[in-house]
Structures are given as structure tokens and as C-alpha cells.
N, C-alpha and C positions, 0 to 999 in steps of 0.2 A: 424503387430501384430502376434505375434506367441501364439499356444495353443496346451497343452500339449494331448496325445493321441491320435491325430491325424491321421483319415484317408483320401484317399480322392473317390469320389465317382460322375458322371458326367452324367447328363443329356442336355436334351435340355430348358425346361422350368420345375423352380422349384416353387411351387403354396404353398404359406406359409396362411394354416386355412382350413378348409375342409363345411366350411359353402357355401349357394346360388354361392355366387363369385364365390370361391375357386372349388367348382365340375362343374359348368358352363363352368371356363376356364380351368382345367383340361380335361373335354371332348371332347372341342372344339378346344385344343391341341393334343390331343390324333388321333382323327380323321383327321386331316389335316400335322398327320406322324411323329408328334414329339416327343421323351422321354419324359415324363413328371414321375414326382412325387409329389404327397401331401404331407406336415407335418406338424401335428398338433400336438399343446402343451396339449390338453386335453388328456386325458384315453378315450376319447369317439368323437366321430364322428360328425358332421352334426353344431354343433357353435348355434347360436344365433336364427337360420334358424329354427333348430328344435326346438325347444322351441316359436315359433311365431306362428301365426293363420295362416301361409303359405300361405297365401294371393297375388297374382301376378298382379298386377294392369302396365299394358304392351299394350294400348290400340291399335287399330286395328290389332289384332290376331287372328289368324285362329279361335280359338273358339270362340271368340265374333262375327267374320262373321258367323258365324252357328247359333252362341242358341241364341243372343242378336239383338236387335232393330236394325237397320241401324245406323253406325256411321262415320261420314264424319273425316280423318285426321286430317285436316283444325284445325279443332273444338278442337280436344286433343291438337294439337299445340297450340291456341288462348288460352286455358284454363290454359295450364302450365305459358305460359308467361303472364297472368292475375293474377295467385295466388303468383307466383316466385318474379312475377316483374324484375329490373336488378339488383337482386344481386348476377344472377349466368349468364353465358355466353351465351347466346343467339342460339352460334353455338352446346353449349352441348345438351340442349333442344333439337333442332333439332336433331341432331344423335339420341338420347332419343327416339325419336317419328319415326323417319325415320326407323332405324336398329332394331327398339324394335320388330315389328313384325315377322324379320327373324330370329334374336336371338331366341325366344322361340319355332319356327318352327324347326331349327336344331336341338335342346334339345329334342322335342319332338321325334322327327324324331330317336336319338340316345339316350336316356333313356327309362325309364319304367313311363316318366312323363306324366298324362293323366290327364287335367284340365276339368272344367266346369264354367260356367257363374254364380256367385252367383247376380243370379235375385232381382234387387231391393232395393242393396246395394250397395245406392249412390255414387257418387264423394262426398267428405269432404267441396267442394264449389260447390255444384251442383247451384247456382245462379251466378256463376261468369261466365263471358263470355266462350262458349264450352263446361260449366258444365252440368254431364250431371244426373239426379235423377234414372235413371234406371241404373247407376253404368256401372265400365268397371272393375272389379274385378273378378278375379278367383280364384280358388283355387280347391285342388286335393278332389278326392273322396276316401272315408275310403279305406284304403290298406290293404291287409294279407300280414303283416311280414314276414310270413313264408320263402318267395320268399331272403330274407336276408339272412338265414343259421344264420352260427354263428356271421354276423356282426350284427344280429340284438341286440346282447348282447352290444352294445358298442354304441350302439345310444344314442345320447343325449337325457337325461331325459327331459321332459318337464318342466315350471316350478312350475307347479301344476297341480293337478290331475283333468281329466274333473269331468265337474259338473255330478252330476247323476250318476257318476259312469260308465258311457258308452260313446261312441267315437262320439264326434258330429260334424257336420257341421259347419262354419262359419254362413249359409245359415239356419242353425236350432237352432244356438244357440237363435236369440233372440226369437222365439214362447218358449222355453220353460223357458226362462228368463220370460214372461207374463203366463205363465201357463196355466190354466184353463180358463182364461179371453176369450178367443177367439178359436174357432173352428180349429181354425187352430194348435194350442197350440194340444191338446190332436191327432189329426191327426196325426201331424209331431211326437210325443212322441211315437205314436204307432208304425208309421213305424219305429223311433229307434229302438224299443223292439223288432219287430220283425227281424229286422235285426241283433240286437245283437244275438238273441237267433238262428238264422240261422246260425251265424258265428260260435257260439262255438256248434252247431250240426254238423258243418264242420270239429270241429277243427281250426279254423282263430282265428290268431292270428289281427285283425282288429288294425289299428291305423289311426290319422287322421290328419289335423291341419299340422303344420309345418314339423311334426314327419315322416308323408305321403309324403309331397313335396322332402322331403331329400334323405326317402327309395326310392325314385323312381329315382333318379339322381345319388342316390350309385348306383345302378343297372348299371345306365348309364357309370360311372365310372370303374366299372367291369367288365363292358364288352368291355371299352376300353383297358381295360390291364393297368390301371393305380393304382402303389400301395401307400397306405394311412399309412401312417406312423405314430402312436401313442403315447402319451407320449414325444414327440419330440419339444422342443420350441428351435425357431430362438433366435439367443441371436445379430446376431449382420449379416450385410451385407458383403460380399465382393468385393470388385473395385480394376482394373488393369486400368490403364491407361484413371481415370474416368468415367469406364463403371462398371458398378455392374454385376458380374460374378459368382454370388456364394452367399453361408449364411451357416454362424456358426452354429450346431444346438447341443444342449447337450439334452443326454438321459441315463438315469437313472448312471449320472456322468460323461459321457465319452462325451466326446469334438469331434465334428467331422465336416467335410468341406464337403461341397457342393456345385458340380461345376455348372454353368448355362451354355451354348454355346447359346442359344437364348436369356435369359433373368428369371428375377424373378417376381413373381406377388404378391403379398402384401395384404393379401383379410383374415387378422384375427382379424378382429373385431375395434370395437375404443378402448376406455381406461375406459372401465364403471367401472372395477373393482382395478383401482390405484389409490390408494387414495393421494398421491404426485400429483396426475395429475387432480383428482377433484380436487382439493384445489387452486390449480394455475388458474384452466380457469373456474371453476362455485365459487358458493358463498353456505355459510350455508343458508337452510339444505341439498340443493342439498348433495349428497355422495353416497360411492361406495357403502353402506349398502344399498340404495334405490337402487338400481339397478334390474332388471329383466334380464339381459344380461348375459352370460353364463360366469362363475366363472374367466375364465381362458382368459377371454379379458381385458388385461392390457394394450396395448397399446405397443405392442412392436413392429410391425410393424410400426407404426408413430413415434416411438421415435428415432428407427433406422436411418430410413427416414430423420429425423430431421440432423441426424448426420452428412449426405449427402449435409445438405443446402436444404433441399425438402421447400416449401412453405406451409404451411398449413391457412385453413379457415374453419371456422364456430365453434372455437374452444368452445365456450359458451355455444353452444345449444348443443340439444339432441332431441330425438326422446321419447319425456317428454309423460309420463302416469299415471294420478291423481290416485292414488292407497291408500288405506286402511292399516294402518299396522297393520298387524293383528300377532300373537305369532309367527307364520312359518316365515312370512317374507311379502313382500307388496300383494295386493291382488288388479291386475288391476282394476279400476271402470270401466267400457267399458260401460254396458247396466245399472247400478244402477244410473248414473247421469242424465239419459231421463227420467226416470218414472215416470209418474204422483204422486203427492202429495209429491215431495220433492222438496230440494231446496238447494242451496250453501250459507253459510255464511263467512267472516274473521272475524277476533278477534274482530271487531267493532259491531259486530251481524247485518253489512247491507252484503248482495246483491254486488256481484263485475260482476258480467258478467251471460250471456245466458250458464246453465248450461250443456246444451244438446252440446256444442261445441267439434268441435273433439279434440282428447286427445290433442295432442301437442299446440292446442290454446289454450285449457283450462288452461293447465300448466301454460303457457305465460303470462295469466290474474293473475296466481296466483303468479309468482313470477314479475311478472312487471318490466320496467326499458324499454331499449331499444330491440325491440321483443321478450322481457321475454327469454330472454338467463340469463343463471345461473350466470350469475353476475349484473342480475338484485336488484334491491330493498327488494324484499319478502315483498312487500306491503301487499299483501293477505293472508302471513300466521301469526298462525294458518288459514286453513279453517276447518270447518264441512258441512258433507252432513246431513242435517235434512230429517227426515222422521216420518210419524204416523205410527200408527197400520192396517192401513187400507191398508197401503203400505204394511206393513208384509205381511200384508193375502193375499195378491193378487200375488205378486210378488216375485222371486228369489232373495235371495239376498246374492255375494261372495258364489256362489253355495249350498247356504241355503235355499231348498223349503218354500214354501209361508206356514207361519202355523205355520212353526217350528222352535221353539225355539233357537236363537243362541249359540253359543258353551260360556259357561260361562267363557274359558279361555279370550275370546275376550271382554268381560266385565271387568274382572278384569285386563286385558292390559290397558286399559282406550283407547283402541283404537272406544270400541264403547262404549257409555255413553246411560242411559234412566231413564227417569224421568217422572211424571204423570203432568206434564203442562210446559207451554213453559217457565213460569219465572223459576219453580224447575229447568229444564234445562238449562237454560241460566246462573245458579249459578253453576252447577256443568262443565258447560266448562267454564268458565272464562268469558262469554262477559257481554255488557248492556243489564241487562234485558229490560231496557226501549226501547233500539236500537232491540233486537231481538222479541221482540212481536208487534211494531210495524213496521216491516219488515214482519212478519209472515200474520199482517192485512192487510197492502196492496196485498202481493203476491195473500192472498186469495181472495181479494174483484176482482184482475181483473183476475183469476181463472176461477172466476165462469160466465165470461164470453167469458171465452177461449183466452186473449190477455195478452201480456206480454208490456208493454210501454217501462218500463226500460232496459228490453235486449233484444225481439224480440225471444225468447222463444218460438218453434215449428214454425215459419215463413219458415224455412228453410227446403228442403226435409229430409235432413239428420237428422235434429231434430226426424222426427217421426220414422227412422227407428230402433231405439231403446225403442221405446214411446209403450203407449197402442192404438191399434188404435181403440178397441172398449170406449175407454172414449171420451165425447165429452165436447164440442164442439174442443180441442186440446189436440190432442195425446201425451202432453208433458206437459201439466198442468193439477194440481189438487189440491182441498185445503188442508192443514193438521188441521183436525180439531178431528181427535180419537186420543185420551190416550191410551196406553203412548204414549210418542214422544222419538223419537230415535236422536243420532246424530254418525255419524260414521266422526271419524280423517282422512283429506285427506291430502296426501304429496306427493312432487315432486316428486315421481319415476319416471322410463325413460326404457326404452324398448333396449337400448344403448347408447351409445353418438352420437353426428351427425359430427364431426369435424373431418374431416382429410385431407389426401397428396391432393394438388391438380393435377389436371390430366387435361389431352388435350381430342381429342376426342377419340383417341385410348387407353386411359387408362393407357400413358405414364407419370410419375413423374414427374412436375415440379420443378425448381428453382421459386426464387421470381421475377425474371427477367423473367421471359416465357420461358428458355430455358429447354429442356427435358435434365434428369438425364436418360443417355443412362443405358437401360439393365433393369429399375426398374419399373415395373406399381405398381396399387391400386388399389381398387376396392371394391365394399361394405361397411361397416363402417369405412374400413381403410383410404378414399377416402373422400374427400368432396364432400356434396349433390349436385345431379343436381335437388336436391327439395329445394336447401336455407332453409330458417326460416321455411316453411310451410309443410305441405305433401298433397299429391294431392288427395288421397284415400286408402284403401284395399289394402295392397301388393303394396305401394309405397317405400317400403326399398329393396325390394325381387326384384321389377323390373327393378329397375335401376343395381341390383348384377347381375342378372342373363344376362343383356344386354350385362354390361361395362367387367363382366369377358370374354364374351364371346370375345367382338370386343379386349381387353387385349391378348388374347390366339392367335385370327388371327395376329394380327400383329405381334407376335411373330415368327410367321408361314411365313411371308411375304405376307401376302393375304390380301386385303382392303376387 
């Protein structure tokens, strides 16, 4: 194939998206002596990564030997292959668990990445065997920007602005999701304020969340001498003699080659934002408009790939997150679906599942079929999250303090609906009133004695860690019985897609036959999960990038 303006330009390994993966195995290329270069198709830096709650779930790591409980290997192993089951390899898992630990030690060791244990924030199956309730989740502590210079101008925007207006925690969001309700709530609120107000007596430029995991790993990137190339998207691979050696890349028109001598790594995202390519492997309403995944993840590393003969799996699912749509755009439900005194409904006005579920089950329930991958049925949509007044007052809700009045745009979206009793509601979304008042009477009647029969509703740890835990008898139940009653529209959003290239354990490209496609790894959402259908917890998409780019980078290096 020839292309016109052509220059050519050669390194050792070229690392296509600048997200977890993508600086991971940049680094861990970098330092083991080889040319490396990033290129990303954004204007802006950091992918999908920055934009996440930057969450590291990479269990037995130096930090969890330090600030967390005793945690036996054994147990994270039993645990993945209890939730995974065999629909992902066996031997992945293991590398997963085995190399996870030293992956994030070298990262550390060579970035500005400085984690902590977010205490108390479960495994997603903390009842399945190896699960564990005091969580194996990390994530970085609020950063000064400053340290960026001018790349901090290019950092990927978040996809919404924190709540409160101030930089939180993983680890603090939910107290002030409960607010007032609990002692802990105005504690944790305080030290925010104080700390904000410390930052900008400093001058810090403080940021948190994914934004923070990112800034800390550029740094690492920068100080390997590795440079990050802007504005730049892969349009297409290069192969000599069946070995991929190279990638096309246009920037701002001009067509240019780049040569590989170790290899290419493939770590830009899935396809959240092609709407050819939702259409093909999900179903309506799944679409690239739900998407929370950063603009410019179309899928062209897997499409590439595909061109190669690559294998691909999990093409259906996604990394699904029951979100609000609200005027801007979807609005994650993360902590508004645990809170006492609401509840989930489909278009029938009953009850489809244990609302408290982590996101990408919840999705699952709601689009139904075979493990609610997006070519499932849509059994369950329409849903609505019902809620009273009593919830208002207590609770945050889509970053709207307890109290206060929602943004009347989001009324007249019809994305949240309210009415002064459950039938006036049950007419203005469309169900049975007969069906949704008597859903609403049972819910309450086993409510009010903290049990849920039909789904198991607070049973699980992970139910309450979004819950109130001063309501009793269950952190996760409550009746709704104050006017007005609210109902906010829930829909399939997704965090990314989850389907891509399959890989070996070094992060090597497959055929469908098992043969490696010499020269080309994957990694991150480019990559098919070593989480299958399910996610294991906290920085289960972050953990396995930051692994598989790493062990991607060594073996391009020649180093096991």
C-alpha cells in the first residue's frame, strides 16, 4: 500500500493510546533500553484512564502488604476463577495474579505513582470464594498538577466535574454521598475543605481520581525520555514478511510511517465511540451516545487487528454503567442505586433484580439475554430508579446535595420525572399503576424489616458500602413512603466496551487458531478481558492495563 507524504521514522517499540496500558508499557520499555514512542489520536493525553475513578485492584501489592488486612494469593486466585468461571484461560488468570504484584512495584518504583488502600471497599463478589469485604482496591492520593508544567494543559478532561466542587477520594466519595446522616459524613467533608483550602494557600493545583493515577505515570513517562505524540491517530498497521513492523499515522493531514524493530502495542481503547461498530456487536439502546469512554476510542486498534486475522472475544459486553441521562450527557449511578428508600423498576412497574449490584451486573439484569451482553433482549428496559423525598433530604444525588432542588433542566429532559403519589407517577412514566404500587407495598412491607426475599438486597458486603449505615435494620433498605416520589430514567451506559484482540500471556496478538501475530500486542480495552463477563472489583480494568502493558513492554525487550 502506498501513501502519499510519506516520511519514515524508527524506533524500537511504538505504544498506539497513552491511557493505563499505553504509559505502563511505555515505561517498562523505556527502562529496559528501548526507543519507544507514544501516539495518541486525542489532543489530550491520559484516554479512558483519566476520566475513571483510577482505581488499581492488582491484589497482593506492596501497598496492600502495608495498610491492608493479611491477604493470602491463594485466595485472589480462587476468587477470579470463581467469578470468571472458564470463560477466560485459566493460565491468564494466573499471570494476572502472579506478575500483578511486580508490574505495579516497577511502575512504582519508576513513576511519580504513589497508591493507597481504599479501606473497606469491597471485592464486587466479596461472598464468592477468596472474596474478600475489606476490598483489595487502591487508588492514588489528590496530586499537585503543578509537577506536569505545561502538560498538565492536555490532560484528559474528566467526564464530569466532582461533586462539591472539590477533589475527592474514591475512599470519601461515599460519606459525602450520605451526608449529614453519619459522623463520619461531615468529618471526612471537613478534612476535604481543609485540605482544599490548604491547597490553594499553596497555590496546588490538586487533582484526583483517574486524572491523579495518569499525572503520576506521565511523570514516569518523562522521565524515561519517552515522547507522547498528540493529535496523531494509527490509521492502519504495517507487516513485512508477516510480522507487524510499523503503523500509519496521519496528523493534521500528512500521512506518515512508523517503523517498529521490536514490535507494536495496541492499548487505545475499545470501540465505545463507533457507532458501525455498536450496531454490529450490541443491540438498541446500547450506543456510542451512552458512552462515558473518551471521545476519540473508536476502535481502531481492533479494527486494524482484525485486518491481520487477530481473534477477537467478548465482543457484546462492556464494562456497563446504569447511568441517568441527564442534558450534558449520562450521569454514572454508582452510590444512588444502594440508598435506602429507593428502588429499581422496568416498564412492567415490578422489580427485576438486587438494586445495590455492581454496575456491570446491574446492566446485565437490565439488558438481559445471555450474560446481558448488548445483544441481549432489553428485557428490562425502560428502567426507573424510584425514590421519596426523604431520600432527597438525606442523600446526594448525581452531585445534587441533600435538600436541594434539582436542576429543572433535568425535569424538563424527562430524564427525571415527579409526582405527589406512586399512581400520579406510575402515569407520567408509562407503567401499571396497578403493577408499580403494588411493588412499591411489598418492597416496603419487607423494608421495615430490613430483608429483601426477592433479590437479597443488602445480604452482600458490597451492598452496604454505598448504603446508609446509620439506617437500620439494612443499610440498603428503606420504605418510600414521603411525597413527592421521584423517578430518575436509567440506561445502558458503559465505562468502554470490553471486547477485543485476544492475547497470550505476554500480551502477544492472536490468530483464531492460537498462533501469535508476530510484532503486535494489546492491552487494555484494546485486549480481551482477563475479567470475562464479570469485573472483580475497584480498578479491575486499570489492573489488568497496567499488568499486561507492562509484561507487553518486557517481552518486547526480550525479558520474561
Amino acid at each position: 500500500m502506498r501513501y502519499d507524504n510519506v516520511t519514515d521514522d524508527t524506533v524500537d517499540l511504538i505504544v498506539v493510546g497513552s491511557g493505563a496500558a499505553g504509559m505502563a508499557a511505555a515505561i517498562t520499555a523505556a527502562r529496559h533500553g528501548l526507543s519507544t514512542v507514544i501516539v495518541e489520536k486525542s489532543r489530550y493525553w491520559g484516554g479512558s484512564s483519566a476520566r475513571s475513578g483510577g482505581g488499581v485492584w492488582i491484589p497482593g501489592n506492596s501497598v496492600l502488604r502495608r495498610q491492608a488486612p493479611a491477604d493470602d494469593i491463594e485466595d485472589a486466585r480462587a476468587y477470579l476463577a470463581s467469578i470468571v468461571g472458564g470463560d477466560v484461560a485459566p493460565e491468564l488468570i494466573d499471570t494476572y495474579i502472579e506478575r500483578g504484584p511486580e508490574a505495579l512495584e516497577f511502575l512504582i518504583e519508576n513513576s511519580a505513582l504513589r497508591l493507597e488502600w481504599v479501606n473497606g471497599y469491597s471485592d464486587y463478589h466479596p461472598e464468592a470464594p477468596g472474596g474478600r469485604a475489606t476490598g483489595r482496591s487502591c487508588e492514588p492520593s489528590p496530586f499537585d498538577a503543578r509537577a506536569l508544567g505545561d502538560d498538565l494543559a492536555t490532560l484528559h478532561p474528566s467526564y464530569v466535574k466532582a461533586p462539591l466542587g472539590v477533589v475527592l477520594k474514591q475512599s470519601e466519595y461515599r460519606w459525602a454521598s450520605t451526608g449529614l446522616r453519619n459522623w463520619r459524613g461531615p468529618h471526612r467533608l471537613l478534612r476535604i475543605g481543609v485540605r482544599t483550602l490548604l491547597g490553594r494557600l499553596r497555590r496546588q493545583k490538586l487533582i484526583g481520581l483517574g486524572s491523579a493515577l495518569m499525572a503520576e505515570l506521565m511523570l514516569g513517562v518523562r522521565a524515561a525520555g519517552v515522547p507522547v505524540r498528540l493529535n496523531t491517530a494509527m490509521t492502519d498497521l504495517i507487516t513485512e514478511d508477516n510480522r507487524v513492523v510499523g503503523v500509519v499515522v496521519e496528523n493534521s493531514g500528512i500521512t506518515t510511517t512508523l517503523r517498529a524493530r521490536r514490535g507494536v502495542l495496541l492499548a487505545c481503547g475499545g470501540f465505545d465511540n463507533n457507532p458501525e461498530m455498536r450496531e454490529k456487536y450490541h443491540r438498541a439502546p446500547v450506543s456510542a451516545s451512552l458512552t462515558l469512554g473518551a471521545p476519540t476510542n473508536t476502535g481502531d486498534g481492533i479494527t486494524a487487528a482484525l485486518r491481520l486475522g487477530a481473534a477477537v472475544s467478548f465482543m457484546g459486553d462492556a464494562w456497563w454503567a446504569p447511568s441517568i441521562p441527564l442534558p450534558k450527557g449520562p450521569w454514572f449511578a454508582l452510590s444512588e442505586r444502594s440508598l435506602p428508600r429507593s428502588l429499581i423498576v422496568n416498564g412492567r412497574g415490578v422489580r427485576f433484580m438486587n438494586e445495590s449490584l455492581p454496575y456491570v451486573e446491574a446492566t446485565h439484569r437490565m439488558l438481559g439475554g445471555d450474560h446481558g451482553q448488548g445483544e441481549g433482549p432489553a428485557e428490562n428496559l425502560p428502567a426507573w430508579l424510584i425514590f421519596d423525598q426523604t431520600y432527597r433530604n438525606r442523600y446526594m444525588f448525581a452531585s445534587v446535595a441533600g435538600r436541594q432542588p434539582l436542576p429543572r433542566s433535568w425535569i424538563r429532559s424527562g430524564a427525571i420525572v415527579t409526582a405527589g403519589s406512586i399512581p400520579a407517577l406510575a402515569e407520567q412514566i408509562a407503567v401499571p399503576t396497578q403493577s408499580l404500587t403494588a411493588t412499591i407495598e411489598r418492597f416496603n412491607s419487607h423494608a421495615r424489616t430490613g430483608t429483601d426475599p426477592d433479590f437479597h438486597r443488602g445480604e452482600s458486603k458490597y451492598d452496604h458500602y454505598y448504603g446508609d449505615i446509620t439506617n437500620k435494620p439494612n443499610p440498603s433498605l428503606g420504605e418510600l413512603t414521603n411525597p413527592p416520589f421521584y423517578a430518575a430514567q436509567l440506561v445502558p451506559a458503559d465505562l468502554g466496551t470490553k471486547g477485543g484482540i485476544n492475547t497470550d500471556l505476554n500480551a502477544r496478538a492472536l490468530r483464531a487458531d492460537g498462533s501469535i501475530i508476530e510484532g503486535l500486542y494489546a492491552a487494555g480495552n484494546t485486549s480481551s478481558p482477563v475479567m470475562g463477563y464479570t469485573y472483580a472489583g475497584p480498578g479491575a480494568t486499570i489492573g489488568p492495563a497496567l499488568v499486561f502493558g507492562y509484561l507487553a513492554a518486557r517481552d518486547a525487550a526480550g525479558v520474561s
